[in-house]
N, C-alpha and C positions, 0 to 999 in steps of 0.2 A: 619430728624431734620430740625426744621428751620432755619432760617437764621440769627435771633439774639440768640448767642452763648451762654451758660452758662459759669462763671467766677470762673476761679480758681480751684485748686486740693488740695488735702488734702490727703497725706499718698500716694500718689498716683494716686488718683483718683478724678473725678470733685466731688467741693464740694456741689452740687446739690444734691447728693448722700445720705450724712448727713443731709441735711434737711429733704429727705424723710424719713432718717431711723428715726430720731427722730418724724418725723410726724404721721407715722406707729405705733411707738412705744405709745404713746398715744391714737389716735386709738383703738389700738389693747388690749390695757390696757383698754378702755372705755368698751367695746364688753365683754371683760373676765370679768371684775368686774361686772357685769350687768348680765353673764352667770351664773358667779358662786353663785349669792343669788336669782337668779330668782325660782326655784322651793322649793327652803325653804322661801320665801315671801308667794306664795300662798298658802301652808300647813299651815303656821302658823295662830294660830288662832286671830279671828278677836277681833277688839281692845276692842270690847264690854266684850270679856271674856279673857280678860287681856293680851293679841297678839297684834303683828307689823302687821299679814298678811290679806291675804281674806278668810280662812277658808276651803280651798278647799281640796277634797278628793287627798290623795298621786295619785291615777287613772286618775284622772283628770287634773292634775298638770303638770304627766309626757306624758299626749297625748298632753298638750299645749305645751310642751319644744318640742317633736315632731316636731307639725307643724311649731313653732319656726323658729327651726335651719332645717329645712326643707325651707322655706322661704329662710330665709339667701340665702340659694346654688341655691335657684331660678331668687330673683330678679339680680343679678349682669348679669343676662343674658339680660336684659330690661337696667340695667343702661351702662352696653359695650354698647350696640344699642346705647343709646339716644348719648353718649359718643360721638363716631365713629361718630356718625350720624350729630349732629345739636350740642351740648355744648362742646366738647374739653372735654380735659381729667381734666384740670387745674378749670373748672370752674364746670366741675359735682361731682370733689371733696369736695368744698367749697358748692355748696350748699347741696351734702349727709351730709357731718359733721355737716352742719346749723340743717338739720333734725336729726341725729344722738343727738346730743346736746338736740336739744326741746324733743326727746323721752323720753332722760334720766330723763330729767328733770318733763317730766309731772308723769312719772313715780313715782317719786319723791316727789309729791305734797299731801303733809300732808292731811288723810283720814278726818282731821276736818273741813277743806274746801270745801270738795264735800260730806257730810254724802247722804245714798242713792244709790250715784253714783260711789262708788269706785271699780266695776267693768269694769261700762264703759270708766271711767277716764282709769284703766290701759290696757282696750282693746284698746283704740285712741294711748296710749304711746307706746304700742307695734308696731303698726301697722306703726305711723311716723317713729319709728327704724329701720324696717326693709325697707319702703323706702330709708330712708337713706343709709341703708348698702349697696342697691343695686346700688345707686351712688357713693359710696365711694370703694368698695371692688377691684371690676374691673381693677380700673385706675391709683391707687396708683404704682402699682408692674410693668404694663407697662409701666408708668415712668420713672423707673428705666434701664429698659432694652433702652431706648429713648435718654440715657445720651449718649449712645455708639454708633461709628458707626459698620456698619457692621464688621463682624470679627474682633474686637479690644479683645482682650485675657483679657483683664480686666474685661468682663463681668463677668465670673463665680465667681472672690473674690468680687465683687458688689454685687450679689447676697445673696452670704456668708454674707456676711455683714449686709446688709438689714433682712436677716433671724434671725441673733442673734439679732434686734431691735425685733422684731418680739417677738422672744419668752422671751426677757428679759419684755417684757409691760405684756405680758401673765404671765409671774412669778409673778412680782410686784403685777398685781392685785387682786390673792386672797389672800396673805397677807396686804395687804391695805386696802380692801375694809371687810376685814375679822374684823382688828382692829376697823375700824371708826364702825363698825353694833356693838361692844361688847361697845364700848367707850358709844354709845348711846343706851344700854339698848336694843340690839338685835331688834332694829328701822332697819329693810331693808330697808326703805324709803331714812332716811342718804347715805345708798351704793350707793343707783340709783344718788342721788346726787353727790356724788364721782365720778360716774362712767361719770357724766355730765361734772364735772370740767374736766376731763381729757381730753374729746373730745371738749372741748373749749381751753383748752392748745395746742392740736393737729392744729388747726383752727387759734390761733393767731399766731402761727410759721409759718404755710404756709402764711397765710396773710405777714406776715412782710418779707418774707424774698424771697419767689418763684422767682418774676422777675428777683429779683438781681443773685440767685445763678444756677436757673434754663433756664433762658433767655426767650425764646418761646416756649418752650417743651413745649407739652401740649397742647398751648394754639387754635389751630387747631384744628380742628375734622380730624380723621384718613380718612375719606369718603373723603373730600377734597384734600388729599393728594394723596391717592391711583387713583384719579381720572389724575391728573397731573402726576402719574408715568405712569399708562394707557396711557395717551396720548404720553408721550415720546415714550416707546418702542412698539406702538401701538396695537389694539385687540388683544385679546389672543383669539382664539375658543377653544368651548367648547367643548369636548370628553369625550364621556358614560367611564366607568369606567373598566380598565381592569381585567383580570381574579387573576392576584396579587394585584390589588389594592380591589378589593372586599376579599381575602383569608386574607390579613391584618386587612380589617375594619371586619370580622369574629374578629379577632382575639380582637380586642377593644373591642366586642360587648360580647364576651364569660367571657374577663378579668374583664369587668364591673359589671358583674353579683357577680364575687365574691367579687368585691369592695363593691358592697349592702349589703354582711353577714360582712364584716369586718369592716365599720363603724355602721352598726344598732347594731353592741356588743361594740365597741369601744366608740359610743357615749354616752353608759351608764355611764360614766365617770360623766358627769354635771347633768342627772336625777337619773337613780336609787343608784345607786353608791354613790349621792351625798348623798339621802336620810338617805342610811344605815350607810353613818360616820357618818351623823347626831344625828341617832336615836337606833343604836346600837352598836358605837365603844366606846372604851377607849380612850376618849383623854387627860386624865389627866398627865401633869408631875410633878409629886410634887402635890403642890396644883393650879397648873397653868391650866388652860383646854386649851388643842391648838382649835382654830377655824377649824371649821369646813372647810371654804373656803380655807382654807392655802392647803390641800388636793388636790387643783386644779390646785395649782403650779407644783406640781411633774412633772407633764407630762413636759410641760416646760422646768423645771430644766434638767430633764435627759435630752432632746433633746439636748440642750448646750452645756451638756458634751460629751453625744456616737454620734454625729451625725459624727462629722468627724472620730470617734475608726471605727465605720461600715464604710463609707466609707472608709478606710483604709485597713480595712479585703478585701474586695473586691478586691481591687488593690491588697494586698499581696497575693489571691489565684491566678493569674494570669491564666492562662488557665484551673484550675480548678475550676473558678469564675460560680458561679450558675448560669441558664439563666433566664429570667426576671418572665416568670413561677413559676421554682423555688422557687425564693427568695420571688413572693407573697406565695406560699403554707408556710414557713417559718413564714411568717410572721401571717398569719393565725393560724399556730402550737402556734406559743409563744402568741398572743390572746388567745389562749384558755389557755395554761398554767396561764396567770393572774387570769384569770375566776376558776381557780383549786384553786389560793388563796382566794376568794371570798366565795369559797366552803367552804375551812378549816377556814375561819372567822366564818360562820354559825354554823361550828360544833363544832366547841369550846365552844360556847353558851349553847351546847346540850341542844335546843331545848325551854330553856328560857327564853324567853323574858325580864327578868328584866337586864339579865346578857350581859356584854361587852366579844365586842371582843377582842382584842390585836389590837390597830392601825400600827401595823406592817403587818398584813395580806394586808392592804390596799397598803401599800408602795410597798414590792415584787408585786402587782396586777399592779400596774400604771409603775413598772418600765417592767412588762412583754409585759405589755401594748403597752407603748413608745420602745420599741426594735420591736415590730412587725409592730410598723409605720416605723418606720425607714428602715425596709425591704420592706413593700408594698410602703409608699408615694411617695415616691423618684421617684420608679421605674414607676409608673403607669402614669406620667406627662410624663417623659423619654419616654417610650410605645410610647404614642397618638404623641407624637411628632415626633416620627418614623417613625410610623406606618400609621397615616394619610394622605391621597395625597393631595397634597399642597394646592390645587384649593377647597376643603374642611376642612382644617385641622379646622378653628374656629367653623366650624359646627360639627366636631366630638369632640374638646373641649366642647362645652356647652352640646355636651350628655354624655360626662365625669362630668359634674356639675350636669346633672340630676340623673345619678347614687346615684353620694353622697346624693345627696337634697331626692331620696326617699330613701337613708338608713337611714337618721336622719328622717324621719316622720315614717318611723317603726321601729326603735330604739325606740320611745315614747310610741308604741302600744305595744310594746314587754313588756317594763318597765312598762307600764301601769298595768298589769297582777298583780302586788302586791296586785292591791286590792281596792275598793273603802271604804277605811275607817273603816277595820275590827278588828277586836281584833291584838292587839300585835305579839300571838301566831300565828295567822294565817297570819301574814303580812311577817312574821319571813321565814315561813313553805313555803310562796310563792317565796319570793328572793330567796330560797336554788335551789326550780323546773326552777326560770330563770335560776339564774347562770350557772347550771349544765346543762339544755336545750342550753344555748348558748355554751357551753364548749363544747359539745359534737358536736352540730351542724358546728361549726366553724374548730374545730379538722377533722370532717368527711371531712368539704370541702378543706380544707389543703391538705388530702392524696387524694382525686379525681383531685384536680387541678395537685400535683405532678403527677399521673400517664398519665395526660393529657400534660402534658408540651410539650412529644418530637411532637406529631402532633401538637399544638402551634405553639411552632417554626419553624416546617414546614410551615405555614401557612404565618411566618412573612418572608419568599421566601430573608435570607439573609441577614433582616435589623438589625443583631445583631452581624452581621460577621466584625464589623472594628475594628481596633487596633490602641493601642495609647500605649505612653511611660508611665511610672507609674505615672510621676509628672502629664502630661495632663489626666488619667484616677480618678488620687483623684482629680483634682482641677476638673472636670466634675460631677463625682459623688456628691461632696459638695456643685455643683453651682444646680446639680437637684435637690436634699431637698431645697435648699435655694430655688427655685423657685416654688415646690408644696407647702411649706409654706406659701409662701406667697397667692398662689389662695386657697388653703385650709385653710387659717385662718381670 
């Protein structure tokens, strides 16, 4: 920390804290309303035959949400650097959001301004976004952890905390940005506007308020720091890696691979998934049609509610608590149970395209969904921070980012499979072969990871062996979702 302090508590804790979570909160409301209409912008057809969008084949759409959100989990590896490096945390924020902001907004900019050009316009808007997100994603969350000194027990309800900002922006935004697209005549353009105002609400709270609540935090680059604790307790020498620290980074490198099948199915949430509430559910209540984006909340919502019920399960099996193994194959199991509701949407249809499904298939999918995050996410931050030795550990984080970053760029080629623009029927006939290919595939890797667990844990030589009283094991367990949320969102 430095040396000019941050001012004041709240509930408890410094109110620098609150700044962040509502800064986050915004943010992260910008990101999600911007996720959740982005591949129904470019399906939709273009303005010349009576469309908000670009015209683009469902195939096409869902390999660009791919590379997308594939990006996303990339650049934050480049904005830590510059971070750490040369801007401070406080000042790589302000200007990612600058960018964040101009994304949205060119995103934004009405197709009768650029006739022509309005591919290239939202290739530039994409592209300043995901710069942005790489300067903003990184430094927000380690913030948070910055309020604290070492070992101060408030950290894990800080987290908590920051976690429900988190997924309450994520809720808000696909109902918000879901109303303003219907308010304006199913204009996607309007959302990216929305989703622009938000990340300038995020931007003017930190502007007005950082110094005062947050003090110096920040405003350092971490490399200048780490250089001054170096010189204190002087060189450290380097040593090759021993025979448990290699059996461990095994053990990241094997658990990672199933992180790749559990978001490339999970992420179909915002591409293909999005598509089929779109274009084959019931969303009528009455005569009201729920938005399609509202759908994008769910995940959210439940997080809200079960994250601390599982963490709770946990602590109450006490020594018959799953090991980390486990509780990913678990969590992989109930992914694929979603994907079995996704199944019986299709088959309710039997096979006709004109016909809906029940938007209840979709709710049990998202809620099977969000219970199998809540089993893997948690644990898989928990893991790498075990499990990696010390003098490495940020370098086995960021190949924890690369995990995710390629399951979301094949998560878009998998979903991409529906089809470039084919008949109804045959669009129909192709979401039944993902779902059920994912379903089965994710299921399969479930029970191979289960049967793998006990050499696993051999491997982790012990680092799963402490014990804590029940209050420190739930407020641990709550502080690790609260802190993969944050780098995972």
């Amino acid at each position: 920390m430095s040396a000019a302090k941050p001012q004041g508590t709240m509930l408890g804790h410094p109110k620098g804290l609150f700044l962040l979570f509502t800064t986050e909160l915004w943010e992260r409301f910008s990101y999600y309303a911007m996720r959740a209409i982005l591949v129904l912008y470019l399906v939709d057809a273009v303005q010349s035959q009576g469309g908000h969008g670009l015209g683009w084949t469902q195939a096409d759409a869902l390999n660009l949400y791919g590379t997308f959100t594939g990006l996303v989990y990339l650049t934050p590896l480049i904005g830590g650097w510059l971070a750490d490096t040369f801007l401070g945390q406080r000042k790589a924020i302000m200007i990612g959001g600058a960018l964040m902001a101009a994304g949205q907004f060119i995103l934004g900019t009405p197709h009768a301004w650029v006739q022509g050009m309005e591919t290239e316009v939202f290739y530039v808007g994409l592209g300043v976004l995901i710069l942005g997100n790489g300067l903003f994603k990184p430094n927000i969350s380690t913030m948070v952890g910055d309020l604290y000194e070492e070992g101060d027990h408030r950290r894990d309800g800080a987290f908590t905390i920051f976690y429900m900002g988190i997924n309450v922006g994520a809720f808000l935004s696909g109902i918000i940005v879901g109303s303003v697209v219907a308010y304006f005549d199913g204009n996607f353009q309007a959302g990216f506007i929305c989703a622009g105002i938000g990340m300038i609400l995020s931007l003017i709270i930190q502007f007005l308020f950082a110094q005062k609540l947050l003090g110096d935090i920040g405003r350092v680059p971490a490399a200048q720091l780490e250089k001054q604790r170096a010189a204190e307790k002087g060189e450290v020498r380097k040593e090759p890696l021993t025979k448990v620290e290699r059996d461990r980074i095994k053990v990241i490198m094997v658990m990672g691979l199933f992180t790749i099948i559990f978001w490339a199915g999970f992420e179909q949430a915002g591409g293909l998934m999005n598509l089929f509430t779109n274009d084959f559910t019931d969303r009528m209540i009455g005569s009201w049609e729920v938005p399609t984006t509202w759908f994008q909340s769910l995940n959210a919502m439940f997080i809200v509610i079960f994250a601390p019920v599982v963490a709770s399960i946990w602590v109450r099996l006490g020594d018959r608590e799953p090991n980390s193994p486990v509780k990913f194959a678990l969590g992989l199991v109930l992914l694929a149970t979603g994907f079995l509701f996704m199944i019986g949407a299709v088959l309710e249809m039997g096979g006709d395209a004109n016909a809906k499904s029940s938007m209840w298939w979709l709710v049990g999918a998202y809620f099977f969904h969000t219970m199998g995050e809540l089993c893997l996410s948690p644990i898989g931050l928990s893991m790498v921070t075990k499990l990696a030795p010390l003098r490495i550990a940020s370098l086995m984080m960021g190949a924890w980012f690369l995990f995710v970053a390629a399951a979301n760029k094949i998560g878009g080629i998998i979903g991409s499979f529906i089809g470039h623009g084919g008949a109804k029927e045959e669009q129909l006939a192709n979401a039944m072969s993902i779902f059920a290919g994912i379903a089965i595939t994710v299921a399969l890797s479930g029970v191979i990871l289960y049967f793998m667990a006990d050499k696993l844990v051999d491997w982790m030589h012990g680092a799963e062996d402490s014990h804590h009283t029940e209050e420190e094991a739930l407020e641990e367990e709550i502080a690790i979702t609260a802190e993969h949320e944050a780098i995972k969102r």
